[in-house]
BAVO-448756 format. One record per residue (C-alpha): x negated, z, y negated; residue in three letters. Coordinates in Angstrom, 3 decimals, decimal comma. Layout:
BAVO-448756
       px       pz       py type
        X        Z        Y  ALA
...
//
This chain:
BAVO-448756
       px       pz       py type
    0,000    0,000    0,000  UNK
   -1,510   -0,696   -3,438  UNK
   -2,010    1,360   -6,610  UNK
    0,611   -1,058   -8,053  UNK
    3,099   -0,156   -5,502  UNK
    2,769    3,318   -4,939  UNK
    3,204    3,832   -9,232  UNK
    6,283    1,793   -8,665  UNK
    7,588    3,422   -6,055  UNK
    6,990    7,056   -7,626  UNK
    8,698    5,523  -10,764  UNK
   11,870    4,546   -8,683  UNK
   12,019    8,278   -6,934  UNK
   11,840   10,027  -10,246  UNK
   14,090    7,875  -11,861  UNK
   16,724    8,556   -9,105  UNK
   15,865   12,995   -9,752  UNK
   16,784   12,543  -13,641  UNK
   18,449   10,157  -15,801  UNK
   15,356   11,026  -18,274  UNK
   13,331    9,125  -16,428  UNK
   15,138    5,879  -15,933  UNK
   13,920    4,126  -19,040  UNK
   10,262    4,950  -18,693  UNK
    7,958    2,156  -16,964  UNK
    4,962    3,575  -15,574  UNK
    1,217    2,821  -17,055  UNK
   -1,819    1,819  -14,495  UNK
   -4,089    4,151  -15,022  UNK
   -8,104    3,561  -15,397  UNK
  -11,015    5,637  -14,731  UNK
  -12,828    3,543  -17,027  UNK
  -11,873    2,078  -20,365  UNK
  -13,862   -1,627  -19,469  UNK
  -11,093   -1,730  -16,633  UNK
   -8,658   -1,083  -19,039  UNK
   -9,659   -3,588  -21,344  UNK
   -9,691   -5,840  -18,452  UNK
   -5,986   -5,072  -17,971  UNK
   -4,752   -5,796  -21,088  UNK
   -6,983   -7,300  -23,137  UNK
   -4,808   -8,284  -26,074  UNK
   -3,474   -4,434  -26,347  UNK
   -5,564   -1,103  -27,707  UNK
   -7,162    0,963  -24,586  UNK
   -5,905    4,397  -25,273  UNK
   -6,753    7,500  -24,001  UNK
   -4,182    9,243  -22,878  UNK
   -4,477   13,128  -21,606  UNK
   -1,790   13,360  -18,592  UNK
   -1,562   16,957  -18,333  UNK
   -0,093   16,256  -22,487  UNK
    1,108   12,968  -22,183  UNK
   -0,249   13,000  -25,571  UNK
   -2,745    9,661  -26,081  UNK
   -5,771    9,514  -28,365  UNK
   -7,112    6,275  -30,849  UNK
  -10,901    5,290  -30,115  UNK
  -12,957    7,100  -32,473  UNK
  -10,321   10,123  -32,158  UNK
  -12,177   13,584  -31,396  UNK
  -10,528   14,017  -27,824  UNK
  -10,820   10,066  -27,081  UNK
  -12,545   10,043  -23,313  UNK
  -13,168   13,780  -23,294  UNK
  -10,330   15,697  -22,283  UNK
  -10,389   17,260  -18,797  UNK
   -7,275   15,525  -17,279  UNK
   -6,503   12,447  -18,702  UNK
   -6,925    8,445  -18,492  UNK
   -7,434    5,141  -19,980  UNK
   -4,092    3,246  -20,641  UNK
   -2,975    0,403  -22,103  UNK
   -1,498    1,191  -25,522  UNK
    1,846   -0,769  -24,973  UNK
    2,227    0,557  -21,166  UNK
    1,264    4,136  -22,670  UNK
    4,225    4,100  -25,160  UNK
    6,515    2,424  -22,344  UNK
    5,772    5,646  -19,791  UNK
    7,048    7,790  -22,237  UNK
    3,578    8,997  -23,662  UNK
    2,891    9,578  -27,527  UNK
   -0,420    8,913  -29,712  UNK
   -1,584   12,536  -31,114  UNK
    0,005   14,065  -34,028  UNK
   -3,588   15,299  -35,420  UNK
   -5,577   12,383  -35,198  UNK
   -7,862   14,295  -33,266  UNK
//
């Protein structure tokens, strides 16, 4: 089963638990940011911390350096339901 699939398929069991997660699409998340900007190379690569769900600009203080997170396409990021930092940090 792939990466692709098993997002998918986690996406279509939690949509069926809550109605709040219906709408959401789910990101594919990299361990790297050049496989991110291999993904989506006409979008931003965001960081995006998934304990949080809160994502960080490059350049931001927290961008690659917080303990749990990922890099995400921006678009995909704001799809799953995650939002860019409040403090620009």
């Amino acid at each position: 089963m792939s990466l692709k699939s098993i997002v998918l398929a986690a996406a279509l069991f939690l949509s069926a638990l809550s109605p709040a997660y219906a709408d959401r699409t789910p990101a594919l998340h990299f361990h790297s940011e050049q496989e991110a900007k291999q993904h989506c190379p006409h979008d931003q690569v965001v960081w995006v911390n998934t304990k949080t769900g809160v994502y960080h600009l490059k350049g931001e203080r927290w961008y690659g350096a917080t303990k749990d997170g990922v890099y995400v396409c921006r678009k995909e990021a704001d799809a799953e339901g995650d939002r860019v930092t409040r403090n620009g940090q």
